[in-house]
N, C-alpha and C positions, 0 to 999 in steps of 0.2 A: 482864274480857275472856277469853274461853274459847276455843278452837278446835279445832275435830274431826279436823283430820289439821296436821303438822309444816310446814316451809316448807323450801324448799331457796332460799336468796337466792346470788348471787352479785355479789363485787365486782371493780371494773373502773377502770382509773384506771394513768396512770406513778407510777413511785417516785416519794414524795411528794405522793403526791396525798391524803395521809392515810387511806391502809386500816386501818392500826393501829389508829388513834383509832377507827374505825368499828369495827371488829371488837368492840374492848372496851363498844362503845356497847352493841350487840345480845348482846353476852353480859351484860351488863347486866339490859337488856330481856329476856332469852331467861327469867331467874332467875322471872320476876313472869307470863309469857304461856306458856311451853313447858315440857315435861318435863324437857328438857335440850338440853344444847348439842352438834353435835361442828364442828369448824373447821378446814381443811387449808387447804395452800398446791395450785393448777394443780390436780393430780391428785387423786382417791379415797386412793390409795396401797396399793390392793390388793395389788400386785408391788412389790418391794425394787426400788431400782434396779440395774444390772447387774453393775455390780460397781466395786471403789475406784479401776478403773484405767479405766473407762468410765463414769465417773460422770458424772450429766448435773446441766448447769448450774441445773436449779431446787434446791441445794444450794448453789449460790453468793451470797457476799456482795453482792459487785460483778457486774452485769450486763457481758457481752463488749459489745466494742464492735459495731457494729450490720454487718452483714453479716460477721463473724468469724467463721465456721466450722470449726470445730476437726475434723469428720470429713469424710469424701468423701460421694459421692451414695448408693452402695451400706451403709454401713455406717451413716448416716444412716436410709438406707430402713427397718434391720432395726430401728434404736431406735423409728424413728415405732412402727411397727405393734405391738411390745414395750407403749410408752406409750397407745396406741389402745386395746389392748385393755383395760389398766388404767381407761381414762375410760368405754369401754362394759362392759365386768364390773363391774368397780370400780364405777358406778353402783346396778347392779342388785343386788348381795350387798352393799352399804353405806349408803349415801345411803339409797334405794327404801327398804327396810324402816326406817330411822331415821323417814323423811316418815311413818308410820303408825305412831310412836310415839310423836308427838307432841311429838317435835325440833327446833330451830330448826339446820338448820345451811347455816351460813358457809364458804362456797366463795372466796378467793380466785383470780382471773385465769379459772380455767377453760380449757377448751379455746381460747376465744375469743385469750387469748392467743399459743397455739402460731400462730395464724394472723397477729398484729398483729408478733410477733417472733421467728421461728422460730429465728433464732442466739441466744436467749437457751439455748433449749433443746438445740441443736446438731444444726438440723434442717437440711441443707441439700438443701430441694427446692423445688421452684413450688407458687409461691401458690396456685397455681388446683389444685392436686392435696392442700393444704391443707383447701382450701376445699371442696374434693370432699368428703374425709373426715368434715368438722363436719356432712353431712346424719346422719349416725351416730350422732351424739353427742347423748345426751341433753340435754333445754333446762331450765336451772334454771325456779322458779317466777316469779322477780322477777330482774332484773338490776337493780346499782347504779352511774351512772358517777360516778367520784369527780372533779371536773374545778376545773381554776381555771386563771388565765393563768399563759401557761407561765413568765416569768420569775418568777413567785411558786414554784413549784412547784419552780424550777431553784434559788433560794433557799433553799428549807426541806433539797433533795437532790441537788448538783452531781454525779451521776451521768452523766447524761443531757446533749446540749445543749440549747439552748433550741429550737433547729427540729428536733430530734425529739421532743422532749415535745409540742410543736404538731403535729406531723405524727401521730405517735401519740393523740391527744386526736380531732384528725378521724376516723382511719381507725375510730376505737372508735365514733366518733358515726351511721358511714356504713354501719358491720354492724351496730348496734343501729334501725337506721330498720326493718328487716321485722320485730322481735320486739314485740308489743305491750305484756309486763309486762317494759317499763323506764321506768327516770329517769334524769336526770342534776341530780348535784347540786355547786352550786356552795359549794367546799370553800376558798376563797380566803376568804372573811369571816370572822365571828367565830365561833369554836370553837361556843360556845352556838348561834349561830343556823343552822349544819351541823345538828350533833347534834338540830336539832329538827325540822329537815327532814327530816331519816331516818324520823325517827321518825311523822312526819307520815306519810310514804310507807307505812311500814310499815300505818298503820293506817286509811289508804285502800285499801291490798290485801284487806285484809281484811274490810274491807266489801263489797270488790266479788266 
């Protein structure tokens, strides 16, 4: 299997929905089909974060509890466009030239998330002004939803409760209905038969 230009896939899924295990799947994979690999968490990471004392929660262990907003609206506002800029530059001077060298790289959450849990991030603003922004934002090649039932999920990762893991499992399934290169893949079964179905996906993309 050969291919002429890199993939930029991203994955999608609540804590435990087993990203981890996937990410190592495809770097795996990446070893046997691509040049190389590169793998981040949300962002590119073009920009450091702001500082130790405004550090924003995609550094954190434990996710905030869910509308916990640790900043106001204004100082909120300056982080978005801070980390905005990161997802639109940061694509284009990292990602972009990776994809034409024939890179596999592994994007967790993506922007998509700033939109599904913006107090994860310590964004306290409207959805819909969110949502405005993501027309901005560059669109991986493949999106991956990582999904299983939520008490399986709250199982493996009692972060979360179980009607937000459900609640978040939809909202991911109802912004992925306009993007055409997505799956969702049920992560609840057996290890093996995940892993094959990525795999599967993977190389249905690339026939198509």
């Amino acid at each position: 299997m050969s291919l002429k230009n890199g993939l930029f896939v991203v994955l999608m899924g609540p804590d435990g929905s087993g990203k981890s295990a996937i990410v190592d799947l495809l770097q795996e994979f990446s070893l046997q089909h691509y040049q190389n690999t590169h793998h981040f968490h949300w962002r590119p990471g073009l920009f450091k974060k702001p500082s130790a004392s405004t550090a924003s929660a995609e550094e954190t262990v434990l996710p905030p509890a869910e509308n916990d907003y640790k900043y106001g609206f204004f100082i909120s506002l300056l982080r978005f466009f801070y980390y905005l800029m990161d997802f639109i530059v940061g694509y284009w001077l990292i990602i972009f030239p990776k994809r034409y060298k024939k890179y596999l790289i592994i994007g967790e959450r993506w922007y998509f998330d700033t939109i599904i849990q913006p107090y994860r991030y310590g964004f306290n603003l409207p959805k819909w002004f969110l949502q405005l922004a993501g027309f901005f934002i560059p669109k991986p090649d493949l999106v991956i939803l990582l999904s299983a039932d939520p008490t399986v999920i709250y199982a493996r990762k009692p972060e979360l409760s179980v009607d937000l893991i459900a609640r978040q499992i939809n909202e991911m399934k109802v912004m992925l209905q306009s993007m055409p290169n997505h799956k969702v893949i049920d992560t609840g079964i057996n290890i093996d038969i995940t892993k094959k179905n990525v795999l599967d996906v993977l190389a249905d993309y690339k026939q198509g």
